[in-house]
TORLOZA-388099 format. One line per 3 residues: number of its first residue (from 1); for each residue x, y, z of N, C-alpha, C. Coordinates in steps of 0.1 Angstrom, whole numbers, plus 5000, padded with zeros to 4 digits. Last residue first. Example, Ala and Ser with C-alpha at 12.3 -4.5 7.8 and 13.67 -1.06 7.14 Angstrom:
REM TORLOZA-388099
2) 5128 4978 5071 5137 4989 5071 5129 5000 5079 ~ 5132 4943 5078 5123 4955 5078 5132 4967 5078;
REM end
This chain:
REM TORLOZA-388099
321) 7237 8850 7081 7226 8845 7072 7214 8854 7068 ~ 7251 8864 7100 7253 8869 7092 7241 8865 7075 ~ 7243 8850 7121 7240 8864 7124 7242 8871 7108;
318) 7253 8824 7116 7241 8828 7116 7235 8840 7115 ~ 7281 8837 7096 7278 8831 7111 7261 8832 7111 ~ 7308 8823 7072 7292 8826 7074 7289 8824 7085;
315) 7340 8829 7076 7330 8820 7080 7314 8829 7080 ~ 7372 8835 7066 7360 8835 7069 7347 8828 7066 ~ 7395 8824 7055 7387 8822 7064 7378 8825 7070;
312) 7401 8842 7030 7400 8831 7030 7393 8823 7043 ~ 7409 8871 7050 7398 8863 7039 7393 8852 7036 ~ 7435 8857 7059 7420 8863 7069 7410 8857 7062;
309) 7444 8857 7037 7446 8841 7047 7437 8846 7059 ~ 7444 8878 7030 7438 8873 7021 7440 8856 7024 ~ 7458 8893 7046 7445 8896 7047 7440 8887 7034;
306) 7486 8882 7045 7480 8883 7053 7463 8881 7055 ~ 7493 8892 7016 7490 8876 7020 7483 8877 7033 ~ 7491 8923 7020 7485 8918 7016 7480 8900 7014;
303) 7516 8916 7043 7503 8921 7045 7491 8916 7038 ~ 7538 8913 7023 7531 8903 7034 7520 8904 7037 ~ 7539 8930 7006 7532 8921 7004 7526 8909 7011;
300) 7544 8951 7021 7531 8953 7018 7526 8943 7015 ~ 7567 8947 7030 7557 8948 7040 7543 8947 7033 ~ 7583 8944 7005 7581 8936 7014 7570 8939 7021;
297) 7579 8973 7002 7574 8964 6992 7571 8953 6996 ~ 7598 8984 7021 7586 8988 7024 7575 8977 7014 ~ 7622 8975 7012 7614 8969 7025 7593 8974 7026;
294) 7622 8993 6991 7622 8979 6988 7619 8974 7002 ~ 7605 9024 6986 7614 9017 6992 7616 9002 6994 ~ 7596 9036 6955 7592 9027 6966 7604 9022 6973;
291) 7607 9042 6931 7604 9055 6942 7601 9046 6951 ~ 7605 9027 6914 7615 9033 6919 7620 9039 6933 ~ 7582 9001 6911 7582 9015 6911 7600 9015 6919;
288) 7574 8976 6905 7588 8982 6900 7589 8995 6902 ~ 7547 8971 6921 7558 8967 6920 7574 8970 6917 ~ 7530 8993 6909 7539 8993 6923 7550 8987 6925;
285) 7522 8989 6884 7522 9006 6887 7532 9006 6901 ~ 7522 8962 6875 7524 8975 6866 7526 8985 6870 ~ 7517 8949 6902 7529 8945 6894 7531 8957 6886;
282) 7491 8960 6906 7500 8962 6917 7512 8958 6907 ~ 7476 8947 6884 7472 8966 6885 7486 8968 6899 ~ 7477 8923 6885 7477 8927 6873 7487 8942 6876;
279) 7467 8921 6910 7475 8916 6910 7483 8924 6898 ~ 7436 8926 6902 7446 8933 6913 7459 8932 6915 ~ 7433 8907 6887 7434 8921 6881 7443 8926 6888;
276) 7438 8883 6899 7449 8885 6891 7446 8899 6883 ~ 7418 8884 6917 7426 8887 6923 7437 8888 6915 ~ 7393 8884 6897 7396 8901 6904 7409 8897 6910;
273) 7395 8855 6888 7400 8868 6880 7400 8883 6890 ~ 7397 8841 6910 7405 8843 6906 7410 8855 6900 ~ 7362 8839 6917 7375 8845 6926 7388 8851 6922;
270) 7356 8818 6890 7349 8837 6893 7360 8844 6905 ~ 7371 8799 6898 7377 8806 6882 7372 8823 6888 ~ 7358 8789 6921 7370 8792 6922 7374 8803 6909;
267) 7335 8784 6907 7334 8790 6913 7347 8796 6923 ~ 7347 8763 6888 7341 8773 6882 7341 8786 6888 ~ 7350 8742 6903 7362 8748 6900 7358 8760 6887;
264) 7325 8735 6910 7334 8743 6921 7343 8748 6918 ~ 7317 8724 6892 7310 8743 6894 7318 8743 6903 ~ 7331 8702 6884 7333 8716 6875 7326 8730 6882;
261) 7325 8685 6905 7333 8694 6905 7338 8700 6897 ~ 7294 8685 6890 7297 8686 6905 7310 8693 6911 ~ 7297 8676 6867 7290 8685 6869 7291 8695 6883;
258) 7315 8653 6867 7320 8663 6855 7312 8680 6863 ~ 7296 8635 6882 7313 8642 6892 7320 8653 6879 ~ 7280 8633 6862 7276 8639 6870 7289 8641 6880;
255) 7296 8618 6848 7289 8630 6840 7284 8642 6850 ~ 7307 8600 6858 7317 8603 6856 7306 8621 6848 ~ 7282 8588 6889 7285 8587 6874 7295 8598 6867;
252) 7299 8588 6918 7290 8597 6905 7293 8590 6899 ~ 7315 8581 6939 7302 8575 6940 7292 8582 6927 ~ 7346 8583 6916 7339 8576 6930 7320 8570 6928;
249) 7358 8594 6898 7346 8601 6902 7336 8593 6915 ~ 7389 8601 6886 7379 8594 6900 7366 8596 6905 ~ 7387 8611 6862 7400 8597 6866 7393 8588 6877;
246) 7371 8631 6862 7375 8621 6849 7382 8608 6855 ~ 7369 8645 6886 7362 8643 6883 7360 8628 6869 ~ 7401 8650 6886 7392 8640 6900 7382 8635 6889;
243) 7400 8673 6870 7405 8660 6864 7403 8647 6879 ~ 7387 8691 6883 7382 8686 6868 7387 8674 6865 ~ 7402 8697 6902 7392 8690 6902 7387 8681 6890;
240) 7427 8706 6890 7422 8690 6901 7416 8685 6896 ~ 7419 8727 6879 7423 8722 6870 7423 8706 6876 ~ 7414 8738 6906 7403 8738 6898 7409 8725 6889;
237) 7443 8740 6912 7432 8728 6924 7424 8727 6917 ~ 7453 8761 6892 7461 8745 6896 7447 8734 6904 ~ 7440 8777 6908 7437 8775 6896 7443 8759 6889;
234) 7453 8783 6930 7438 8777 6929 7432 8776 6915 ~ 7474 8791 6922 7473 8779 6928 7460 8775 6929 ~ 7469 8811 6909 7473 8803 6904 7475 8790 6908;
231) 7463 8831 6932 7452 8827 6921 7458 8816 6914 ~ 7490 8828 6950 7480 8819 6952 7468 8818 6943 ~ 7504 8846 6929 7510 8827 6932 7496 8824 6937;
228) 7490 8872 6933 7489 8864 6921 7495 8850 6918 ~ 7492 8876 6956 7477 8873 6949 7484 8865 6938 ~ 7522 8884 6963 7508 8877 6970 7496 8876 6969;
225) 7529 8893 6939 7531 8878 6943 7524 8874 6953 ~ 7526 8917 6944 7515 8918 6936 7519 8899 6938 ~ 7550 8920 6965 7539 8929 6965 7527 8923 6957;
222) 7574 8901 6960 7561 8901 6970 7551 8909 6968 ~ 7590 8906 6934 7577 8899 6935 7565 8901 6946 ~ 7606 8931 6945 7599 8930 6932 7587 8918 6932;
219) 7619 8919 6962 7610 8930 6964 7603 8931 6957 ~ 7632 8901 6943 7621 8891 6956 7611 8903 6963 ~ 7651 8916 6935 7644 8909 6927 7632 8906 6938;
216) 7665 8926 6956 7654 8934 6951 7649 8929 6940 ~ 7677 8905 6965 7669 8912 6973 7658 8921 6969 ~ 7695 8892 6940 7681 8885 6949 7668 8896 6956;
213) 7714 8901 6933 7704 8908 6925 7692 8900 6936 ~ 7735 8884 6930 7735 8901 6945 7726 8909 6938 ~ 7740 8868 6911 7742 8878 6908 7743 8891 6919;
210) 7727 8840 6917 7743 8845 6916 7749 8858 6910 ~ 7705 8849 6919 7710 8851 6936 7726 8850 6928 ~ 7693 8851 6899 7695 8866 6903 7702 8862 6922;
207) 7694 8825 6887 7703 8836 6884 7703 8849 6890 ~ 7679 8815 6908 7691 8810 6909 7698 8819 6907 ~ 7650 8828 6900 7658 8827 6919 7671 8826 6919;
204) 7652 8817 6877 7649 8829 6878 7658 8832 6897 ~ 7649 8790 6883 7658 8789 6877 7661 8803 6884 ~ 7626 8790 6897 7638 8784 6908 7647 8786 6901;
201) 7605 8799 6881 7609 8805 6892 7624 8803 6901 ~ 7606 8774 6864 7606 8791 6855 7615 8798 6869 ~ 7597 8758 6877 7610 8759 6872 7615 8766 6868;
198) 7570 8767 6884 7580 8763 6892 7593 8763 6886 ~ 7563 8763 6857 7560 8781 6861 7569 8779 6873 ~ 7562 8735 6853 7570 8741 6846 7573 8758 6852;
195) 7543 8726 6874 7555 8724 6870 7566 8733 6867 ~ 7516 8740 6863 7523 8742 6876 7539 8740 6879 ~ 7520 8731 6838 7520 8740 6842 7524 8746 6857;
192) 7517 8701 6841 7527 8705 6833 7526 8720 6834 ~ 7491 8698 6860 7507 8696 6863 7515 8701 6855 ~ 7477 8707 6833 7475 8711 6847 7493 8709 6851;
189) 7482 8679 6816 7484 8699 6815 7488 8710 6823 ~ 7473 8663 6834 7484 8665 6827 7490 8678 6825 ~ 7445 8660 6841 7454 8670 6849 7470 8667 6845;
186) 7433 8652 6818 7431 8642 6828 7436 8648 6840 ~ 7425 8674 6803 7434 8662 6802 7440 8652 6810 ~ 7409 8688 6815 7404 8684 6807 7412 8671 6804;
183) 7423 8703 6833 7417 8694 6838 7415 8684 6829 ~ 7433 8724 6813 7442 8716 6813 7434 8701 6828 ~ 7414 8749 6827 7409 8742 6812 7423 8724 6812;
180) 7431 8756 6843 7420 8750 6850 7413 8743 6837 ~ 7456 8766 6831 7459 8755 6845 7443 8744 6847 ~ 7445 8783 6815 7448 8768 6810 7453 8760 6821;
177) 7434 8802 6831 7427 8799 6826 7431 8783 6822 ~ 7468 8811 6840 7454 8803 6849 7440 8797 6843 ~ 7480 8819 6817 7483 8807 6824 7475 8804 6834;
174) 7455 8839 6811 7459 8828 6807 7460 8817 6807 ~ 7462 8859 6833 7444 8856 6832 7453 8838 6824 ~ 7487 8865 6830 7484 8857 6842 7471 8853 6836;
171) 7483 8882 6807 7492 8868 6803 7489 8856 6814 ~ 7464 8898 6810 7460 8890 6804 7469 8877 6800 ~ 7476 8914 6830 7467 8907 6836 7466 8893 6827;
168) 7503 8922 6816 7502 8910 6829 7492 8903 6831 ~ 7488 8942 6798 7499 8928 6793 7500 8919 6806 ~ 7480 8957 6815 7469 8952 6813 7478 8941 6803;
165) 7505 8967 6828 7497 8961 6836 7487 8952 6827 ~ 7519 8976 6805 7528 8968 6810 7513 8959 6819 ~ 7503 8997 6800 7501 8988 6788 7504 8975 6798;
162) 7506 9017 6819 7490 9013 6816 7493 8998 6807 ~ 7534 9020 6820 7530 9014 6829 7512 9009 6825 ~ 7558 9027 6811 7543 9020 6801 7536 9015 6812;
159) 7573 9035 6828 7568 9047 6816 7560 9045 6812 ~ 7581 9008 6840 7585 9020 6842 7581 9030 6828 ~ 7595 8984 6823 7579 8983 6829 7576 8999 6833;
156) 7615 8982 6827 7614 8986 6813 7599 8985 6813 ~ 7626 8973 6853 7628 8989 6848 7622 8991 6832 ~ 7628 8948 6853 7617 8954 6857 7615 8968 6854;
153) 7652 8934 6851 7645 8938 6839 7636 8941 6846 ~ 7681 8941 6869 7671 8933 6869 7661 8939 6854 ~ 7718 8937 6860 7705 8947 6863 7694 8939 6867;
150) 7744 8934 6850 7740 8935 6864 7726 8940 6872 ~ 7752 8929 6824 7747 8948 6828 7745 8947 6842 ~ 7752 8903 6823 7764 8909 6815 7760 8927 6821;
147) 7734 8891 6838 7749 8885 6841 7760 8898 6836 ~ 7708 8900 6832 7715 8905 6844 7728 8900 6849 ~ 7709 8905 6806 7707 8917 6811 7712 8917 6827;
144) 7712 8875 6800 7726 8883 6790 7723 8898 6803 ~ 7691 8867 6808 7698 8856 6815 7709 8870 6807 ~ 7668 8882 6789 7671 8884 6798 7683 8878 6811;
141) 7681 8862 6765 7683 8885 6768 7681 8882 6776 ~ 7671 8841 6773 7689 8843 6770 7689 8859 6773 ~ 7646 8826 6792 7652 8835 6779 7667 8839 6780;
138) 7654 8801 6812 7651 8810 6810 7656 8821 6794 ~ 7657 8772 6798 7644 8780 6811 7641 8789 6809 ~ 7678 8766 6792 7667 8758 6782 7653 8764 6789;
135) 7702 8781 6802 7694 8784 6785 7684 8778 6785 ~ 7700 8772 6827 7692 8781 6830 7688 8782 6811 ~ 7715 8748 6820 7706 8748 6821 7691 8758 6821;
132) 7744 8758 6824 7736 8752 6808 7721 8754 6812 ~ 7753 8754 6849 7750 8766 6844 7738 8770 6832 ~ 7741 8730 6869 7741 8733 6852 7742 8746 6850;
129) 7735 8738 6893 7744 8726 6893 7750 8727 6879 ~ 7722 8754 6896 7731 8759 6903 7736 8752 6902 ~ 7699 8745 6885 7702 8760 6879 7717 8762 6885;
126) 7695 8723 6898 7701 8722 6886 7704 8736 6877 ~ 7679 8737 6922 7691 8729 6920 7697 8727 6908 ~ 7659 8756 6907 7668 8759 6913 7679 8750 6917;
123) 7640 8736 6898 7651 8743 6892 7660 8752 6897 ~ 7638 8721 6921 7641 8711 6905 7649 8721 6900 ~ 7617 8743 6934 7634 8734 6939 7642 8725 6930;
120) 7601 8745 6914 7604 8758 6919 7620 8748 6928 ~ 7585 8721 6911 7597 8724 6902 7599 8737 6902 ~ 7576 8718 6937 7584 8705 6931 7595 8712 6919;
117) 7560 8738 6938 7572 8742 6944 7581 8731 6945 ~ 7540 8728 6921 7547 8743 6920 7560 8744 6923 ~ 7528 8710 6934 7537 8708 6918 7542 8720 6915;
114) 7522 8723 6956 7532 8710 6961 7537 8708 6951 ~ 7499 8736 6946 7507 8741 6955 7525 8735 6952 ~ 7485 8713 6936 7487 8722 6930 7503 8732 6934;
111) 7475 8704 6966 7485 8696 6958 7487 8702 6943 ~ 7462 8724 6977 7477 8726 6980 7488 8713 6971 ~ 7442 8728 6960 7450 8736 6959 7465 8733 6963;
108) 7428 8703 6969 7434 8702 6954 7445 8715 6953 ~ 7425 8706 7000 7437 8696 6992 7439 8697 6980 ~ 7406 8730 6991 7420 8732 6999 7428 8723 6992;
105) 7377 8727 6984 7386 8727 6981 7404 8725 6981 ~ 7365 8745 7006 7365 8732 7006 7371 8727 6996 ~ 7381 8767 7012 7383 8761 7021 7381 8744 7014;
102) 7371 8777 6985 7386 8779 6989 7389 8762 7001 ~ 7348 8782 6992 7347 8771 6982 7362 8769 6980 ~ 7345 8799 7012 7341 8787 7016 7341 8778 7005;
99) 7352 8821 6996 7362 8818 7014 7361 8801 7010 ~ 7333 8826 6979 7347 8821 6976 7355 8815 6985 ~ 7308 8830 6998 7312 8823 6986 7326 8814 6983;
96) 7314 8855 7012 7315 8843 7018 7310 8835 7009 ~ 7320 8878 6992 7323 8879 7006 7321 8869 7013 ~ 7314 8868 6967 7328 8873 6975 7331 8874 6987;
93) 7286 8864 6972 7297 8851 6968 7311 8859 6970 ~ 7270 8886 6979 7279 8875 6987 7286 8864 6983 ~ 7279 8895 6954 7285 8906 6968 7284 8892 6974;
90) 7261 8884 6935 7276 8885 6935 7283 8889 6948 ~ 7237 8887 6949 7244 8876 6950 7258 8874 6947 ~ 7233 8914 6949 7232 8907 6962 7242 8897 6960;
87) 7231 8915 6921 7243 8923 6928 7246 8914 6940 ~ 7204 8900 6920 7217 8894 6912 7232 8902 6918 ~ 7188 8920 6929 7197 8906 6935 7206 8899 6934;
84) 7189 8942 6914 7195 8941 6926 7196 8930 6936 ~ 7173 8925 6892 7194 8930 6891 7197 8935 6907 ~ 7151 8924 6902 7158 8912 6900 7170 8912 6898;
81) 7144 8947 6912 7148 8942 6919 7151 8928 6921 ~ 7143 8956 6883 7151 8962 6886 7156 8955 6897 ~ 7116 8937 6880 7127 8935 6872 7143 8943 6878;
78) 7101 8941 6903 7103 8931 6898 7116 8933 6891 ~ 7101 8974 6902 7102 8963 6917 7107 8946 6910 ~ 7095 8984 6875 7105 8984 6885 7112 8977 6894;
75) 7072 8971 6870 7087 8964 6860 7093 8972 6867 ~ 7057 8984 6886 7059 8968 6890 7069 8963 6883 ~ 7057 9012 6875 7063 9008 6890 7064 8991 6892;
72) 7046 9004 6853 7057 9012 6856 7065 9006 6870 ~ 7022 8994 6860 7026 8987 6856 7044 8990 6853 ~ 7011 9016 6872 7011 9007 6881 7021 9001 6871;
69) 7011 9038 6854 7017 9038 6865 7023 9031 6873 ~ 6993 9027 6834 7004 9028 6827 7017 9032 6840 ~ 6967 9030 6851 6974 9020 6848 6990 9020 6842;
66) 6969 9058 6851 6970 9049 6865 6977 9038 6862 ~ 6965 9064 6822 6977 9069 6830 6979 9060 6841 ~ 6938 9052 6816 6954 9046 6810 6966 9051 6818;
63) 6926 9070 6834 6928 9053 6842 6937 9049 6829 ~ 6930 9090 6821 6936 9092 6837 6932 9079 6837 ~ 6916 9089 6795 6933 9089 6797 6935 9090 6811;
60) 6892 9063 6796 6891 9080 6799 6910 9077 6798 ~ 6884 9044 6766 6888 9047 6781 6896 9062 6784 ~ 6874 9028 6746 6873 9040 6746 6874 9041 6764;
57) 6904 9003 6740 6893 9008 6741 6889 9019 6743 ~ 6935 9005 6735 6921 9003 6728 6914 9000 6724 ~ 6941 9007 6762 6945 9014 6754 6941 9014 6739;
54) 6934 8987 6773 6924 8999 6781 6929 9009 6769 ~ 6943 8967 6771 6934 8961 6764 6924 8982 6768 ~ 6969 8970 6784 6969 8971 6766 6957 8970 6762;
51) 6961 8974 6808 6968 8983 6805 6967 8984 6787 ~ 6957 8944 6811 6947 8953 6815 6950 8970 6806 ~ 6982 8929 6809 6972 8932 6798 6962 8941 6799;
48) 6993 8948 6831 6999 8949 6819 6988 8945 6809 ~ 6975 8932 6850 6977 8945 6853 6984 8952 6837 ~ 6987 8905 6848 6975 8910 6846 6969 8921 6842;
45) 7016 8911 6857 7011 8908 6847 6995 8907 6838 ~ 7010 8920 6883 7015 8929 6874 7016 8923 6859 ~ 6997 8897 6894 6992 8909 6896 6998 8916 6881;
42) 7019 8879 6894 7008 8875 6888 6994 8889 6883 ~ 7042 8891 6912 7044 8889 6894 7029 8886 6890 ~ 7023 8892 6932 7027 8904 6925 7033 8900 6910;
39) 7020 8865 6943 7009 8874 6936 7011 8886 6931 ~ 7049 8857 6946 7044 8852 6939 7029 8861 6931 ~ 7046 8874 6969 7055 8876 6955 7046 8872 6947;
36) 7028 8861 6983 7028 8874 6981 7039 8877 6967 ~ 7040 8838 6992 7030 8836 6985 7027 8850 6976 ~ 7064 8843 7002 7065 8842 6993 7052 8843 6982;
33) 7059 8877 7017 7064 8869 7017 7057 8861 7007 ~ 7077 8910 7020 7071 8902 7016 7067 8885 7016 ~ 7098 8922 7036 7086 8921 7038 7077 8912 7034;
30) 7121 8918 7009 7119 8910 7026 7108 8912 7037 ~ 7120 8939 6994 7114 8926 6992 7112 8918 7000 ~ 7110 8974 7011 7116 8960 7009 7107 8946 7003;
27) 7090 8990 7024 7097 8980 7032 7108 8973 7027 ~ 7079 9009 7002 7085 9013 7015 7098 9001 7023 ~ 7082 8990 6979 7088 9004 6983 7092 9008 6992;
24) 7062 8975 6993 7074 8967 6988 7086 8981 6984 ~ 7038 8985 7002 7048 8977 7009 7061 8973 7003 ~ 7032 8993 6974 7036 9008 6982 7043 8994 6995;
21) 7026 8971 6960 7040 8977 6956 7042 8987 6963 ~ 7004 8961 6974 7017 8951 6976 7028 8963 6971 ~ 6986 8984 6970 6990 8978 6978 7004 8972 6978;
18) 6986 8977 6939 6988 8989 6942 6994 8992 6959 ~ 6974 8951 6935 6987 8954 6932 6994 8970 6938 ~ 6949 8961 6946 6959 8952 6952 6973 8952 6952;
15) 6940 8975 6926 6939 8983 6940 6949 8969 6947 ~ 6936 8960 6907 6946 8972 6906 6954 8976 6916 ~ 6919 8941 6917 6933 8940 6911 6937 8947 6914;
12) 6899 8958 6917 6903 8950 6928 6919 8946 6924 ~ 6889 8961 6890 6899 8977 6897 6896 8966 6911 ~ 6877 8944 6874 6892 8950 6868 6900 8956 6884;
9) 6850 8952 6878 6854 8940 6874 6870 8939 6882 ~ 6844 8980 6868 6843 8974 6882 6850 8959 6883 ~ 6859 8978 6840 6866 8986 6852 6859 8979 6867;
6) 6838 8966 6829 6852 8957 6832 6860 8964 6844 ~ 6817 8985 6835 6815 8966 6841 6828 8958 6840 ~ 6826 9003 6821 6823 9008 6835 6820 8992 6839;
3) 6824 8989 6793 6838 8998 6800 6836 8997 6817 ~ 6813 8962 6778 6812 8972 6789 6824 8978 6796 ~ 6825 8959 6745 6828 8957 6759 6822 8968 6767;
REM end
C-alpha cells in the first residue's frame, strides 16, 4: 500500500470528522442536523477502520495517535451521548410522560378506584355488623393486640426501620405487580385484588374505630398512604387495561389491542415503582415515628396527595417541547 497516497486519499475524512466533533462539543447534539449525524456515525466508523488498517501498516505513531484521538472522541459523542439520551428520555417521561399516560388512562384507574372502595365499605359494614367477621379478614394477633393491649401494631416497625421499609417496598412492589399481571385473567384477579385490599381496609378502619384507636391509626396511613393507595390504583387501571385489551379490543385485532394497551399499562408499571419506593422509605422511617406529632403526619400527607394531583396534571406546553 502507498502510505503517503492513502493518507492523501484518507485525511478529508479525518479532517471532517474532526470538524463535526469540535461543533458537537462545543454546541451540542442539537446543533447538528440530521443529515449531519447521520455523517458522523458514518465518519467515525470509517475513521475506526482507518485507525486499524494504520496500525498495521508502516505508519508514523503521531497519525496512529491523531487517529486513535478522533476515534476516541467519536465513541464519546456517539455512544456516551447515546446514554445521555437515554437519561433525557427517562427525565422526560417523569416529568411529562407519566402525567399524560395517568391522564389518559384515568377511567381504568378510577374504575380500579371504585373496586377498592366497593370493598373498603363491604367491610367495614359487616365488620360492624359481624363481629365474626373481622376473623376471616383480619389476622387474629393483630385483631388480639388492639382489643386485648389497646394498642396499634406500628410500634414494632420502630428500631428495624431499614428492614421494616425495604419489607414494604417489596410487599407493595407485589400486590401491584399482580394487580397489573392479573389483567391477564381477563381482570378477575385484578378485581379480586382491589377488592379484597378494600376489605382488608374497611375491616382494619372498623376495629381500630371500636377501639378510640382511629386517629392515630389514620395518622399512621396518610403520610406514605398518599402514594402508595394511588400506585395501586393505577396499577388496578393497568391491570384494566390489559384485560380491555382481551375482552374488548374493539377496532384491533385482540394482538394488536394486547400491544397497544399493554405499553400503556407498562408505562404506568415504570411511574409506580419510584412512587411505592417513596412510599416504601416514608411508612418505615415516618410514618410510625413517635417523635412526630400526629397532626403534623396529617399535613404531610395531604400535601404530599396534593402535589402529586399537581403532578399528575401537568401539561407539555410548546415552550416546553
Amino acid at each position: 500500500m502507498n502510505i503517503q497516497r492513502w493518507i492523501a486519499r484518507r485525511e478529508s475524512n479525518w479532517q471532517r470528522l474532526d470538524a463535526l466533533l469540535r461543533q458537537l462539543e462545543r454546541k451540542g447534539l442539537k446543533s447538528l442536523k440530521s443529515a449531519e449525524i447521520r455523517e458522523l456515525a458514518s465518519l467515525y466508523r470509517s475513521v475506526a477502520a482507518d485507525l486499524a488498517r494504520a496500525r498495521t501498516q508502516q505508519v508514523s505513531n503521531v497519525l496512529v495517535h491523531n487517529l486513535q484521538s478522533l476515534t476516541t472522541r467519536g465513541y464519546s459523542q456517539i455512544y456516551q451521548g447515546s446514554r445521555r439520551q437515554e437519561w433525557q428520555a427517562v427525565w422526560d417521561f417523569y416529568l411529562w410522560g407519566f402525567p399524560a399516560i395517568v391522564r389518559t388512562t384515568f377511567s381504568y384507574t378510577l374504575t380500579a378506584t371504585a373496586l377498592f372502595f366497593l370493598g373498603l365499605i363491604v367491610g367495614w359494614w359487616y365488620a360492624w355488623q359481624d363481629p365474626t367477621f373481622l376473623s376471616l379478614i383480619v389476622p387474629e394477633s393483630l385483631i388480639s393486640q388492639v382489643r386485648d393491649k389497646g394498642e396499634l401494631w406500628m410500634g414494632s416497625i420502630v428500631g428495624v426501620e431499614p428492614l421494616a421499609s425495604s419489607g414494604i417496598m417489596i410487599n407493595n412492589i407485589k400486590v401491584s405487580f399482580g394487580a397489573v399481571a392479573g389483567g391477564i385473567t381477563a381482570g378477575a384477579f385484578t378485581t379480586y385484588i382491589m377488592v379484597f385490599n378494600g376489605l382488608l381496609i374497611g375491616a382494619i378502619a372498623t376495629l381500630v374505630g371500636q377501639n378510640n384507636l382511629a386517629y392515630p391509626f389514620w395518622a399512621f396511613v396518610f403520610p406514605h398512604g398518599a402514594l402508595e393507595l394511588p400506585a395501586i390504583f393505577f396499577a388496578g387501571g393497568a391491570g384494566l387495561l390489559i384485560a380491555k385489551a382481551i375482552l374488548f379490543p374493539g377496532q384491533y385485532r385482540r394482538g394488536d389491542a394486547l400491544k397497544f394497551y399493554g405499553y400503556q399499562a407498562v408505562q404506568l408499571v415504570f411511574g409506580i415503582v419510584p412512587m411505592l419506593v417513596i412510599a416504601g422509605i416514608i411508612e418505615g422511617f415516618f410514618s410510625p415515628n413517635p417523635i412526630i406529632p400526629d397532626p403534623f403526619k396529617y399535613l404531610f400527607g395531604l400535601g404530599l396527595f396534593i402535589i402529586l394531583v399537581i403532578y399528575c396534571n401537568r401539561k407539555r406546553t410548546s415552550a416546553n417541547s
